[in-house]
N, C-alpha and C positions, 0 to 999 in steps of 0.2 A: 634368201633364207626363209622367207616367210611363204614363199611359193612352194618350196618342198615341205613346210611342217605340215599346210592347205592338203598339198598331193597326198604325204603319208595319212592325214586324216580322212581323207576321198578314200583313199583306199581300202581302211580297214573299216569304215563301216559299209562299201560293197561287199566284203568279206564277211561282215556280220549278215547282211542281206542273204547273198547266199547260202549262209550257214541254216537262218531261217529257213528260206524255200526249201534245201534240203530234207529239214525236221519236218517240214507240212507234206511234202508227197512219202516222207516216209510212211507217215503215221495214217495218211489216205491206205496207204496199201496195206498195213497192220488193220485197218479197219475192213477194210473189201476180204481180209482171211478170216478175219471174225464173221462174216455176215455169209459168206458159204460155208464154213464149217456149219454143221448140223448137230447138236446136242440132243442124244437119245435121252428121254425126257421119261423118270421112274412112274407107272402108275399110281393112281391117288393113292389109293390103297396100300401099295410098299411102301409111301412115304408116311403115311400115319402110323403103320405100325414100325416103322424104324423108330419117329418120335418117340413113341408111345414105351418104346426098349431105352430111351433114355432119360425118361422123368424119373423124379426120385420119390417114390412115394413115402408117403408117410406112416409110419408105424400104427398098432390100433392105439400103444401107449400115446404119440403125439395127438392123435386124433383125439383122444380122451382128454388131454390138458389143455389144448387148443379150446374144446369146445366149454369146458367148467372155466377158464379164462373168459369165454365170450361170455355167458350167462350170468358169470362176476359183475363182469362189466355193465349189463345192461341192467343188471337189479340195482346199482351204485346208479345209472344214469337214470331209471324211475325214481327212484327216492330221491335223486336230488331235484326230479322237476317236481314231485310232487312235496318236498318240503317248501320249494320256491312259490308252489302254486296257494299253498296255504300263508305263507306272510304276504304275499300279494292280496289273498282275499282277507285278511286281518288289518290292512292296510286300509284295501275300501271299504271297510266294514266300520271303520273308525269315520270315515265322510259319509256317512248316510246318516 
C-alpha cells in the first residue's frame, strides 16, 4: 500500500516537472517572436505633437486664479517670516 501511494506521488510530481519544462520552452519561443518582430518606431516629432493634442491646457481664466492664488501665498509666507524675524530680533534685543 505504501509503495503505490510513493508510486502515485513519483508520478505526479514528474507530471508537474513536465508541465514546467513545457511552460519554459514555450515562453523561449513567445520570446525569440518578440525579438524578430520589428516595431516601426513613430518620429520624434509625431510623438510630441501627438502628446502635445493631448494635454489639457489651461484656460486664461485658470491661469489667472492659479497665479493671484500663488502671489497670495507668498505675500502670507513674507509676512510670516518677517513677523517671526522681528520677535526673534525682540527677543535678542532684550539679552544685549
Amino acid at each position: 500500500m505504501a509503495k503505490e501511494v510513493k508510486a502515485k506521488k513519483d508520478a505526479k510530481e514528474k507530471k508537474e516537472k513536465d508541465v514546467k519544462k513545457v511552460k519554459k520552452t514555450e515562453s523561449k519561443k513567445v520570446d525569440k517572436k518578440k525579438k524578430t518582430e520589428k516595431v516601426k518606431k513613430e518620429s520624434l516629432a509625431k510623438g510630441i505633437k501627438k502628446e502635445m493634442k493631448l494635454v489639457k491646457w489651461p484656460t486664461a481664466k485658470e491661469i489667472l486664479k492659479y497665479t493671484i492664488a500663488t502671489v497670495v501665498f507668498c505675500v502670507v509666507l513674507v509676512a510670516f517670516f518677517e513677523v517671526l524675524n522681528l520677535i526673534l530680533a525682540f527677543i535678542k534685543g532684550l539679552f544685549n
